[in-house]
N, C-alpha and C positions, 0 to 999 in steps of 0.2 A: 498722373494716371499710372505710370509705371512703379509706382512707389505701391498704389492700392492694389495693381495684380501680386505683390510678393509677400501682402499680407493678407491672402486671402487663406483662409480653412481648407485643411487639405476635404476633400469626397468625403461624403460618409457612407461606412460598406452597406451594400446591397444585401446582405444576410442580417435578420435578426439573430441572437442568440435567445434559444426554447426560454420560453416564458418560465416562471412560476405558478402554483394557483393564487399566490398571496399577489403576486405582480398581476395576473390575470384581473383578480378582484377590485383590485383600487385603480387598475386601466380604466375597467366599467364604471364604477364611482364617479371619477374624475371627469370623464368626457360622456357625463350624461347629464346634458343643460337643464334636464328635470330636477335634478338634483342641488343646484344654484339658488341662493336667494336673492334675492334684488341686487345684495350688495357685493353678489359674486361669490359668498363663503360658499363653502362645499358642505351639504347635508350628509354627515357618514352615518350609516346604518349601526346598530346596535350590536349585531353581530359579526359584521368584519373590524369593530374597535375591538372586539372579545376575541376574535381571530389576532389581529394585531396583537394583543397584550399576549397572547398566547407562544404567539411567534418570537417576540420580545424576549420571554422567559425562555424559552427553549434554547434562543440565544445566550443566554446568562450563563444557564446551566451547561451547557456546552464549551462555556469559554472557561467555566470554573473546573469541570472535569478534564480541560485539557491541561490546565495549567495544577491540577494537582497530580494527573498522569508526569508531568516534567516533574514535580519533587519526588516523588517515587520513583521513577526513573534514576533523579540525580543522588538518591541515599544509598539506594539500590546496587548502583554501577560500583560503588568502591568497595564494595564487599564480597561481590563476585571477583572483580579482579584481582582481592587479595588471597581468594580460594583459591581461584585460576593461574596465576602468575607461578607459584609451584609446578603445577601442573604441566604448565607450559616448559617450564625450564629445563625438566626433567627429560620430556619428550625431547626438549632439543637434543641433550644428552644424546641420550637413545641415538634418535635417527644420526649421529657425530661419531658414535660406534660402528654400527651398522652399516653406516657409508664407508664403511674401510675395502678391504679387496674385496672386488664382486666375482661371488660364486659362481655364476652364468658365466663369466668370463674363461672359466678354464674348461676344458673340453672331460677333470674327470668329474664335473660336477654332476651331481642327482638329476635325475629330473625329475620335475613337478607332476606330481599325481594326475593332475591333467592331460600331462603330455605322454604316459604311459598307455601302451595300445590295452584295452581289455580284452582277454582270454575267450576266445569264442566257444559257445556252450555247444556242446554236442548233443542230438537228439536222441534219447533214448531209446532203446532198443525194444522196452517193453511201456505199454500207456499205462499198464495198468497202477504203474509206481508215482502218476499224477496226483 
């Protein structure tokens, strides 16, 4: 007895996950005993096999565009990278310059156009020069 409780199947969850309409449809089908012949086979309708074959394809195509998105992708990638890699190197440059003594750091350094107060406009003495 203790041997069968620890090979028992854990629960199965309380939530379905949202249906399909194609899973909706062959639900219906399948668990409708009008549909059964003597020998149990399942009568499918003419137009959820059409559904089916439809869905089939769409699958196809899907797995064929994705997997021709990866070779374009993989041809793709090493020709940007050898535009870019330039690119990149140069910037490093740059910023390897640049990072030398910081401007802000000394007290005669500029300030930034930002930080400059603007000049307050004085109101004219006459409108009529509006």
């Amino acid at each position: 007895m203790a041997e069968d409780s620890a090979h028992t199947p854990p629960m199965q969850p309380t939530t379905e996950p949202p249906s399909t309409v194609l899973h909706m449809l062959l639900k219906t089908v399948l668990e409708d005993a009008r549909k059964r012949d003597m020998s149990g086979a399942v009568r499918v309708p003419a137009g959820l096999i059409v559904l089916l074959d439809m869905s089939l394809n769409a699958e196809k195509t899907m797995h064929y565009l994705e997997d021709a998105i990866d070779r374009l992708n993989a041809s793709v990638e090493p020709k940007i990278s050898a535009s870019t890699n330039p690119i990149l190197a140069c910037l490093a440059e740059l910023e390897k310059k640049v990072a030398g003594p910081l401007l802000n750091a000394s007290k005669h350094a500029p300030k930034a156009v930002w930080q400059t107060p603007l000049p307050q406009r004085t109101r004219p003495e006459c409108l009529s020069c509006l």
